[in-house]
C-alpha positions as CSV (number, residue, x, y, z in Angstrom):
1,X,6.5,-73.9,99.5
2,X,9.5,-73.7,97.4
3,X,12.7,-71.8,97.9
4,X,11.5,-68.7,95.4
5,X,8.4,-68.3,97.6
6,X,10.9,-68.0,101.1
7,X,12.9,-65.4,99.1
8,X,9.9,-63.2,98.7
9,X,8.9,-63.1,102.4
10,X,12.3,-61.9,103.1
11,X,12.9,-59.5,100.6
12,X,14.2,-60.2,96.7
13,X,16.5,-57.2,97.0
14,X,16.4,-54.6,99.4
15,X,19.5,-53.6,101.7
16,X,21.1,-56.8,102.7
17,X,21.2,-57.6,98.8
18,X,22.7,-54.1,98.1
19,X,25.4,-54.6,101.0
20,X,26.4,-57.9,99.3
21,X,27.1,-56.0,95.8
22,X,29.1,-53.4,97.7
23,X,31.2,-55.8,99.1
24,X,32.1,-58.1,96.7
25,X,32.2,-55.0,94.3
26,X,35.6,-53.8,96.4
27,X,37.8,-56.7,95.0
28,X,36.8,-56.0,91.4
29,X,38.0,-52.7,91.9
30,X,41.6,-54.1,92.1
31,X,41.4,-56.6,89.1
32,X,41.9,-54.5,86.6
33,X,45.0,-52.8,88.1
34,X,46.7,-56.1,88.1
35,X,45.1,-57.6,84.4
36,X,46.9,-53.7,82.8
37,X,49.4,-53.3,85.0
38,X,52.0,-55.0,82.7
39,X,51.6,-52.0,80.2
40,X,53.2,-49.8,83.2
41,X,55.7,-52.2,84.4
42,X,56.7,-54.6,81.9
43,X,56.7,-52.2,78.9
44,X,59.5,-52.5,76.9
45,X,61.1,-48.7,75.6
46,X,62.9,-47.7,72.5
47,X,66.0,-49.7,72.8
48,X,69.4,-50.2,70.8
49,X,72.6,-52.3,71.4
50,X,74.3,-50.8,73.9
51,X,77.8,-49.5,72.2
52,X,81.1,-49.4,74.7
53,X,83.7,-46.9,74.2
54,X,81.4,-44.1,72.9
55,X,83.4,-40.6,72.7
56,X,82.3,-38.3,75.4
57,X,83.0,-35.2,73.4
58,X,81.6,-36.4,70.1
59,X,78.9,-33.8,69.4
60,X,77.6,-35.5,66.3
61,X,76.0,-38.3,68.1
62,X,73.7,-39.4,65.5
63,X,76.4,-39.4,63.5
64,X,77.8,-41.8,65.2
65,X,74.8,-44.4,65.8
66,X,75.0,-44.0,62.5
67,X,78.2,-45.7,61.9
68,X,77.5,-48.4,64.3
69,X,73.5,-49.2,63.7
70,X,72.0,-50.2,60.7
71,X,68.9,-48.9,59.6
72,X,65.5,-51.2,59.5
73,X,63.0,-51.1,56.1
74,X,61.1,-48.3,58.2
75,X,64.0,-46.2,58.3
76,X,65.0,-46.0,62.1
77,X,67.9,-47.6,63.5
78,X,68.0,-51.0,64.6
79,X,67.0,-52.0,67.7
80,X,68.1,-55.4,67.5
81,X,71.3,-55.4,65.8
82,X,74.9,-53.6,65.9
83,X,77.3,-53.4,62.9
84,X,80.4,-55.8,63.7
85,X,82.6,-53.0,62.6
86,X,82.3,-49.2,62.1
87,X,81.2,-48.2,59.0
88,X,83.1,-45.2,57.5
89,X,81.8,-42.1,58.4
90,X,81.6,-39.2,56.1
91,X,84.1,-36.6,56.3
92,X,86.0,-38.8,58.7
93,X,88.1,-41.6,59.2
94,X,86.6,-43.4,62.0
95,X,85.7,-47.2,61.1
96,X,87.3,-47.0,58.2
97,X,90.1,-49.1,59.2
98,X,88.2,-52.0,61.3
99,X,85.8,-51.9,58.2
100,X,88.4,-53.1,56.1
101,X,89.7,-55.7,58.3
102,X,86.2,-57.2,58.7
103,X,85.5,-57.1,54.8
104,X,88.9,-58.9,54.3
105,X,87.8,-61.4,57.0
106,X,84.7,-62.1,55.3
107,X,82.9,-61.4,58.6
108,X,79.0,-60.6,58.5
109,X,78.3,-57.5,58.6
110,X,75.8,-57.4,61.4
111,X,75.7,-59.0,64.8
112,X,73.3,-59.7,67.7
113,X,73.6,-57.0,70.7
114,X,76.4,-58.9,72.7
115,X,76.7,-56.3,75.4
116,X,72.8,-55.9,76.4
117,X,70.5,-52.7,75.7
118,X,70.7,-48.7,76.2
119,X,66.7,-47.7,76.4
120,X,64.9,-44.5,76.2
121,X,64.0,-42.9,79.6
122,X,61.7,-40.6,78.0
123,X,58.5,-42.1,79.1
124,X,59.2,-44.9,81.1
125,X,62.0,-44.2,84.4
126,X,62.4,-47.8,84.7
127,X,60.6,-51.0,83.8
128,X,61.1,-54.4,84.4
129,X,62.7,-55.1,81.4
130,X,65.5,-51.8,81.6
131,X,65.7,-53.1,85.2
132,X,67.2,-56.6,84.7
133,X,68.5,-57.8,81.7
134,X,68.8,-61.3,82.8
135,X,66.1,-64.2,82.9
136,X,63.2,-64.3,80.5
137,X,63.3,-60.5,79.5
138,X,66.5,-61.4,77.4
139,X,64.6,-64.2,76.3
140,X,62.0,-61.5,75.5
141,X,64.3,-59.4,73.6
142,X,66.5,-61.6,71.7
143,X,63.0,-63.3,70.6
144,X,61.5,-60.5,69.2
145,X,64.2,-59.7,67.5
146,X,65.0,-63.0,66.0
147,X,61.2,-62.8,65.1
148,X,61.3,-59.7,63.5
149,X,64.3,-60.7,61.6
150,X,63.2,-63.9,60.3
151,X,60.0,-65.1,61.7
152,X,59.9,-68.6,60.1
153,X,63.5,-69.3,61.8
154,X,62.9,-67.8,65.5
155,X,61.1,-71.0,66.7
156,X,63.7,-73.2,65.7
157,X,67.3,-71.3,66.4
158,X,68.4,-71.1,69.5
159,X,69.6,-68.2,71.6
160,X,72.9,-66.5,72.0
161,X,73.8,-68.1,75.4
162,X,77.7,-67.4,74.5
163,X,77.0,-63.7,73.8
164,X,75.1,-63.7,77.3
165,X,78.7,-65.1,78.8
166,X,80.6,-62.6,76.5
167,X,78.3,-59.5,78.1
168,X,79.2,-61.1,81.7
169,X,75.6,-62.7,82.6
170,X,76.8,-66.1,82.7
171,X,74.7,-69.4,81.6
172,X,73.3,-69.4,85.4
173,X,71.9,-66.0,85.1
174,X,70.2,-66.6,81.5
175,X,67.1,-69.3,81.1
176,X,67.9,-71.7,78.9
177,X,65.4,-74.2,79.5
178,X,62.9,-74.1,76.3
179,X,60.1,-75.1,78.7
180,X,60.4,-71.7,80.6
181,X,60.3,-73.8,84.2
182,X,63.6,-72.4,85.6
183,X,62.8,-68.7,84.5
184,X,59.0,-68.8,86.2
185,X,60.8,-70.7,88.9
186,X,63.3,-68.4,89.4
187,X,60.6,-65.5,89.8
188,X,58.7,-67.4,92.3
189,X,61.3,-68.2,94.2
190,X,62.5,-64.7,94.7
191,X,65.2,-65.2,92.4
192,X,64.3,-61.9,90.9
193,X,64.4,-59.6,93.6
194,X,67.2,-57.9,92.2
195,X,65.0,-55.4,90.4
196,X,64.3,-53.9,94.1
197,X,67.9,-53.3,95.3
198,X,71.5,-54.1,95.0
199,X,71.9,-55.5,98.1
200,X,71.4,-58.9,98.5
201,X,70.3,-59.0,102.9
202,X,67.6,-56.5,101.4
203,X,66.3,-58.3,98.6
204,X,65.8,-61.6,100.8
205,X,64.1,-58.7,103.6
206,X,62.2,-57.4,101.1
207,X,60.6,-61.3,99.5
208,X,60.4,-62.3,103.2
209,X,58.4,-59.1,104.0
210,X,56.1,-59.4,100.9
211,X,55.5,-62.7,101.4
212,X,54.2,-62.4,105.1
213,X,52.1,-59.8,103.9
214,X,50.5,-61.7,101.3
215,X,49.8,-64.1,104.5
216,X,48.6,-61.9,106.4
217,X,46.5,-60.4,103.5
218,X,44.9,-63.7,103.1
219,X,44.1,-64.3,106.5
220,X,42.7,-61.2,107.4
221,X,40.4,-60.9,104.3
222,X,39.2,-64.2,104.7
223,X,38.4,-64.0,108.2
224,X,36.3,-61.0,106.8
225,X,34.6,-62.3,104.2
226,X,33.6,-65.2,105.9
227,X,32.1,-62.9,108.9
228,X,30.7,-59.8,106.5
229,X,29.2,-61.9,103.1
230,X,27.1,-64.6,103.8
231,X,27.2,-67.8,102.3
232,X,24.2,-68.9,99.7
233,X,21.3,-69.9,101.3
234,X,20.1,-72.2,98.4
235,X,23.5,-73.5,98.3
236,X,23.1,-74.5,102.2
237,X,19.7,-76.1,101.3
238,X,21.0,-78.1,98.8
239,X,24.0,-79.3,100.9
240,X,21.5,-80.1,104.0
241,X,22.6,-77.2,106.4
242,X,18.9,-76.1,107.1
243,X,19.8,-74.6,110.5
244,X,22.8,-72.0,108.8
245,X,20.2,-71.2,106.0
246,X,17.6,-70.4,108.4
247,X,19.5,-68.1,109.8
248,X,20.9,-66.5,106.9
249,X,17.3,-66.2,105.9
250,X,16.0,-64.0,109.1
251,X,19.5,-61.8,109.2
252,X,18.0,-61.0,106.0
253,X,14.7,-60.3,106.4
254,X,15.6,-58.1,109.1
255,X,18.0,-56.4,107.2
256,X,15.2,-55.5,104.8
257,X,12.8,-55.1,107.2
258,X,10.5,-57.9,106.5
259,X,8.3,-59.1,109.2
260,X,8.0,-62.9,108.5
261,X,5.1,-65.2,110.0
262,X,7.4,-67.5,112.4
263,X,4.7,-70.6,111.5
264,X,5.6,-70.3,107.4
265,X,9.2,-69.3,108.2
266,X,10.2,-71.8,111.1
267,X,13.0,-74.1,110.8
268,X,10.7,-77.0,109.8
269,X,9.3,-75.1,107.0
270,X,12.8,-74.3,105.7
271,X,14.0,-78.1,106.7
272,X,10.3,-79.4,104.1
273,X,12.1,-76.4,101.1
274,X,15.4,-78.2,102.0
275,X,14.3,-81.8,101.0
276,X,12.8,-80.4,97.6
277,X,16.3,-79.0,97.0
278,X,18.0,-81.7,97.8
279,X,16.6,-83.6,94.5
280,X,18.4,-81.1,92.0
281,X,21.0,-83.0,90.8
282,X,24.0,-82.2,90.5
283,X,25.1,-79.9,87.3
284,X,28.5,-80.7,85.2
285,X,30.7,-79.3,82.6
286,X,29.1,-82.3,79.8
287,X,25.4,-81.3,80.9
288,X,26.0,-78.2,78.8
289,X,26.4,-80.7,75.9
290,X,23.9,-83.5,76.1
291,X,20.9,-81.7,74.5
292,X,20.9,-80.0,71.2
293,X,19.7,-76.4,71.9
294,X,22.1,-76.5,75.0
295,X,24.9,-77.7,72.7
296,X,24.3,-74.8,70.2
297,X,23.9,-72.4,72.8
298,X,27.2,-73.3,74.4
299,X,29.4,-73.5,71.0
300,X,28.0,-70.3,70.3
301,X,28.9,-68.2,73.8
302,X,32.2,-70.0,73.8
303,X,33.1,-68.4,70.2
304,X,31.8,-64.7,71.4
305,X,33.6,-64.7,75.2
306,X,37.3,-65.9,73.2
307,X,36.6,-63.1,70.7
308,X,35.5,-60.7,73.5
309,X,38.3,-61.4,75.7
310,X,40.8,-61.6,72.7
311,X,39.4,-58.4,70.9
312,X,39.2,-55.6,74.7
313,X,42.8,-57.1,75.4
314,X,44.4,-57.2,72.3
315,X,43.2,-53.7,71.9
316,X,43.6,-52.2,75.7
317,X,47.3,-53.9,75.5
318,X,48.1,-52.9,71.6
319,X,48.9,-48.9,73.1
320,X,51.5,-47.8,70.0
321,X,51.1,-46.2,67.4
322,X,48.5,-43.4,68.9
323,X,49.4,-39.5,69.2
324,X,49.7,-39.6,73.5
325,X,51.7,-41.0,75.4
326,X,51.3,-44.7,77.2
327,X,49.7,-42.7,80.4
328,X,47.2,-40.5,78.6
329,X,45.9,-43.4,76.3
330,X,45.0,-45.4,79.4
331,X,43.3,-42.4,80.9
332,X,41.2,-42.4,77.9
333,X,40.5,-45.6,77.7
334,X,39.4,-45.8,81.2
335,X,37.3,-42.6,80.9
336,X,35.3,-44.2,77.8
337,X,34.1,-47.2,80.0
338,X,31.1,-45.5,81.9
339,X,29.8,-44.0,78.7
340,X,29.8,-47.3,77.1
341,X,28.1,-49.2,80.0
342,X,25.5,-46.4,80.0
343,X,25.1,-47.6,76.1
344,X,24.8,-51.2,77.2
345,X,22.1,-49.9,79.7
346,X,20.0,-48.4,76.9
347,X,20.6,-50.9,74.1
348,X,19.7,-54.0,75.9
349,X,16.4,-52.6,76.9
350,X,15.4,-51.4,73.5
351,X,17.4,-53.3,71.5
352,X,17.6,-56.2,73.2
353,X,20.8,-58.5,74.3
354,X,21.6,-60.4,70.9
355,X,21.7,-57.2,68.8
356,X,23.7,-55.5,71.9
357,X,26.0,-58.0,71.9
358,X,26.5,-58.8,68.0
359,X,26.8,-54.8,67.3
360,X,29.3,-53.9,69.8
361,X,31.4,-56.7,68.7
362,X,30.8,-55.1,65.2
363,X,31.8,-51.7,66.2
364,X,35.3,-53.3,67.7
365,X,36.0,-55.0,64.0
366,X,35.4,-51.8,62.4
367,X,37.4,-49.5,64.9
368,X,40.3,-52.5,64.1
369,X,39.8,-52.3,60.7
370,X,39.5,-48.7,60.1
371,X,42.7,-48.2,62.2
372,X,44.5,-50.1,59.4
373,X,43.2,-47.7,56.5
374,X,44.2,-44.6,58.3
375,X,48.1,-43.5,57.4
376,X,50.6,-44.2,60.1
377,X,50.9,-39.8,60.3
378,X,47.6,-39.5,61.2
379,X,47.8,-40.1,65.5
380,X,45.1,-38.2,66.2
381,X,42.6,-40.2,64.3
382,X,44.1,-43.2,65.4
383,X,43.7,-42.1,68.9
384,X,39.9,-41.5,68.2
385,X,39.6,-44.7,66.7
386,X,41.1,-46.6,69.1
387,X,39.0,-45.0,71.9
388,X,35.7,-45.8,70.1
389,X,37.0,-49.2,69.7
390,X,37.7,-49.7,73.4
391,X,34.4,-48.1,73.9
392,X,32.7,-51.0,72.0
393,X,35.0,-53.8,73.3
394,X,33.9,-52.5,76.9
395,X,30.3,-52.9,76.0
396,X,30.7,-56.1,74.5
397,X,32.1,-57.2,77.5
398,X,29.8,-55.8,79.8
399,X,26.6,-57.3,77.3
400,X,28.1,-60.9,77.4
401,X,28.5,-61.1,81.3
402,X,24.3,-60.1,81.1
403,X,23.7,-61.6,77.8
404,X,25.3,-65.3,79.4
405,X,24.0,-65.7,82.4
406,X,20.0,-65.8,80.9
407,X,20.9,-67.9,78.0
408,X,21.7,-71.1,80.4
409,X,18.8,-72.4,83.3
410,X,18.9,-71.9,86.4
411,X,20.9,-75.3,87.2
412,X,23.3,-74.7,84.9
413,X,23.7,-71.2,85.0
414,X,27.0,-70.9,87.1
415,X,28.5,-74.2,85.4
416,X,27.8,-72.2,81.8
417,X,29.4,-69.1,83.1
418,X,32.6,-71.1,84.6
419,X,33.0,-72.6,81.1
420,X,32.4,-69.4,79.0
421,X,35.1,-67.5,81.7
422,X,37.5,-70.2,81.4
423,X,37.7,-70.0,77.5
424,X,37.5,-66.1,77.6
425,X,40.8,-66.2,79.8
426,X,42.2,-68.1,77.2
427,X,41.6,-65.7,74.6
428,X,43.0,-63.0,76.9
429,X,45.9,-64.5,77.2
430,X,46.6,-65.1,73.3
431,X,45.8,-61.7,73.0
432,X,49.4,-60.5,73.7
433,X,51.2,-63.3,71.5
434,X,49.1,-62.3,68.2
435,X,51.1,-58.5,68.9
436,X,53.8,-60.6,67.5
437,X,52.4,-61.5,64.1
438,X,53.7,-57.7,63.4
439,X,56.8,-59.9,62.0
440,X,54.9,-61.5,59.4
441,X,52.6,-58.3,58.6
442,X,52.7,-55.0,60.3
443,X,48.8,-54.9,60.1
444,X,49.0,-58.6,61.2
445,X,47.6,-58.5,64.2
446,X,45.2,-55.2,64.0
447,X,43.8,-57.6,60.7
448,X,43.6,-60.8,63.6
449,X,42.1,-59.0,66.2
450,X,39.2,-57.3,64.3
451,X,38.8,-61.1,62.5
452,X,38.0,-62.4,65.8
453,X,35.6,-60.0,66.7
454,X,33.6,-59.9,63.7
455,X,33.2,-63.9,63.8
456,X,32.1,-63.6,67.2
457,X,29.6,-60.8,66.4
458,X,28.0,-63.2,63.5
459,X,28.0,-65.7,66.0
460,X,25.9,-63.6,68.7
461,X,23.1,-63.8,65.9
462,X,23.0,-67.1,66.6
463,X,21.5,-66.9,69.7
464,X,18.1,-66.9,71.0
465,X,17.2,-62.9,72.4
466,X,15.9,-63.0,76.1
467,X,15.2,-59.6,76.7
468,X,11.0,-60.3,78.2
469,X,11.9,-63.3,78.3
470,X,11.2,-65.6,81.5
471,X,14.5,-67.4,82.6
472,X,14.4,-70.7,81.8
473,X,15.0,-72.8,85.4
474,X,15.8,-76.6,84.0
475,X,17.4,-78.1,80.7
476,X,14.3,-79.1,79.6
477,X,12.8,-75.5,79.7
478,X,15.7,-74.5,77.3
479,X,14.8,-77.6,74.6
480,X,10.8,-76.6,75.2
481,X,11.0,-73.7,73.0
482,X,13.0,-75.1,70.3
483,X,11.2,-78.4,70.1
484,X,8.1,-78.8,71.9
485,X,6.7,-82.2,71.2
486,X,10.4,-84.2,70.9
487,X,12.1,-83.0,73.9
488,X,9.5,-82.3,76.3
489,X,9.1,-85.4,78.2
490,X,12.9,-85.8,77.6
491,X,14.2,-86.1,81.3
492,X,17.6,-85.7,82.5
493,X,19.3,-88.4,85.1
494,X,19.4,-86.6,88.2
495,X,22.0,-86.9,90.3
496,X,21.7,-87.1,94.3
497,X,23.6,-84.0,96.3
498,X,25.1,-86.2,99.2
499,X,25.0,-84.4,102.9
């Protein structure tokens, strides 16, 4: 009797199955508010140099910036730069002085914002970066702007460090080390705490506090995972703890309400299922590369998770642009994720998984690429083509999580997953640096991200469709149906779990 055959007696999925889901569905509630919650807090407003010694009375204040902003290609005022002097206002005679004395000086006309930002309130009250103007979100700033000024030289200048001591920050307040260590370390270390308050006995009460709850938080859910979810029973098979399994195995077969015959189901019987476990070997990463159908199954799902992870980011983070504000764009794009699983639903049992997967990719290229035909006046259709893109990039994401996990056997399957996830993070987090190929291009990164996706849709074709398909439970099952006669005696060493 094998381990499939006990999991029949007590129930493939009944109640105890469906309590499991519940419960490890609760944390994935959370994830998403922390992977989007740097559009909230870390957004950066409209912005200029911050300009001392502005008249209170002036009522001409555009006017004004106008005489001490230049003006980018678009036709707004820079956000990035300040005029070194004045320049002569119409009808008036202020700047036209200290304009003369900075031509005669052969000074440059233009210079970096010495004295920090002024932001617009408007939609954001605060944010990290209006918050502090210290640590890396100077670096943040003064990079982007450097970037937008001359992309080809922002890697290799370096930063104003003397303006920072001109605007009082001081060189042990600004991160200057290129490798970024002191300004992570400086977060982690509660070095930052001064976005909460002022005073300095609060902000060390306040990290103290957080910390012991993020103790306590750890304890306390552990402590309750490890009593509520059980462990794998297979898992504790394979490992040689038959008496743990066993009893995982009757809590749920009375959880399902299974009767099972205590002569099939005794903890001999399970201890006989153990010792053919036992003889699995061992799966690692370079299994998923040894044999050729494995090898092309695993280039290919690596290609579609980095363009599915770089595509729903790069689109769910890329928020400007559209006719509503920040808040009512992410309401939209949260509402359009049921009605796109419900596609996924549908599609993959008509359709099937490869043609799911390779035209909701699609869709996302064209939603990227129409977006860059459709005039910069025309929000609304933006907005509508942004939420059909998200739409898309939603169900590709939801169709390669499905799509995956029956492409690779049964002792490989988590192994395939782990690599596929580990690449897909990577392409989530280059998502936000392509936003600033706008420097180079303004349709730069729109052009990059709706690239990616429509390689990783023609790679999806690819793949083998499972949809009827039996899942395949060793490597040699997945080389069976490409080559029958060449690969199916082909066995793999097998590697011995030790106890």
């Amino acid at each position: 009797m094998g381990f499939e055959e006990l999991l029949e007696q007590v129930g493939g999925f009944g109640p105890f199955q469906l309590r499991n889901v519940a419960l490890l569905a609760l944390p994935r509630v959370l994830l998403p508010l922390h992977f989007l919650l740097p559009i909230f807090l870390a957004a950066v407003p409209a912005h200029r140099c911050a300009l001392p010694g502005a008249p209170a009375n002036f009522s001409h204040q555009d006017v004004w910036l106008e005489a001490h902003l230049p003006r980018e290609p678009d036709g707004t005022l820079s956000s990035c730069l300040r005029f070194a002097y004045p320049q002569a206002l119409p009808n008036t005679t202020l700047g036209e002085e200290r304009q003369s004395r900075g031509e005669l000086e052969d000074e440059p006309a233009t210079v970096p914002c010495s004295q920090g930002w002024e932001y617009d309130h408007s939609e954001f009250s605060s944010t990290i970066a209006t918050e502090s103007q210290v640590g890396i979100y100077i670096i943040h700033l003064e990079v982007e702007c450097r970037w937008r000024q001359s992309p080809w030289e922002a890697a290799g200048r370096g930063l104003p460090w003397e303006e920072a001591e001109a605007a009082g920050l001081g060189r042990d307040k600004v991160s200057y080390s290129p490798s970024w260590r002191e300004s992570l370390g400086g977060l982690l270390s509660g070095m930052e705490w001064d976005l909460v308050c002022e005073q300095k006995g609060l902000n060390r009460a306040a990290s103290t506090f957080f910390f012991a709850g993020v103790l306590v938080g750890a304890v306390a859910f552990g402590y309750l995972s490890d009593r509520w979810v059980p462990e794998s029973a297979r898992w504790l098979l394979t490992q040689g703890h038959v008496k743990e399994a066993h009893r995982y195995l009757l809590h749920c077969a009375r959880l399902n309400g299974r009767p099972v015959c205590e002569d099939s189901f005794s903890q001999e019987a399970v201890s006989k299922v153990a010792a053919g476990e036992r003889v699995v070997r061992r799966p690692s990463y370079l299994d998923l590369f040894r044999t050729p159908r494995l090898r092309h199954i695993s280039l290919c799902c690596v290609v579609v998770w980095f363009g599915v992870n770089f595509s729903y980011y790069g689109l769910s983070l890329d928020v400007s642009g559209l006719g509503l504000n920040v808040y009512q764009t992410q309401l939209l794009f949260g509402a359009v994720e049921l009605p796109s699983k419900l596609l996924v639903y549908l599609s993959v049992r008509y359709a099937g998984r490869r043609l799911t997967q390779a035209g909701t990719l699609l869709g996302t290229a064209l939603a990227f690429g129409t977006r860059l035909l459709v005039s910069s006046d025309m929000k609304s259709w933006s907005t509508v083509l942004a939420v059909m893109g998200k739409a898309f990039s939603e169900a590709a994401f939801t169709t390669a999580y499905l799509f995956t996990s029956e492409l690779y056997p049964t002792v490989l399957r988590q192994t395939g997953m782990g690599l596929t996830a580990l690449v897909g993070r990577l392409g989530g987090s280059l998502a936000p640096l392509a936003a600033l190929l706008d420097g180079v291009w303004l349709s730069l990164p729109k052009l990059t991200y709706g690239g990616i996706a429509l390689l990783a849709a023609g790679t999806a074709l690819l793949l083998p469709e499972t949809r009827q398909a039996q899942l395949p439970e060793t490597i040699q099952d997945v080389e069976r149906k490409s080559a029958p006669t060449s690969l199916q005696e082909e066995e793999m060493p097998m590697k011995q779990v030790q106890n």
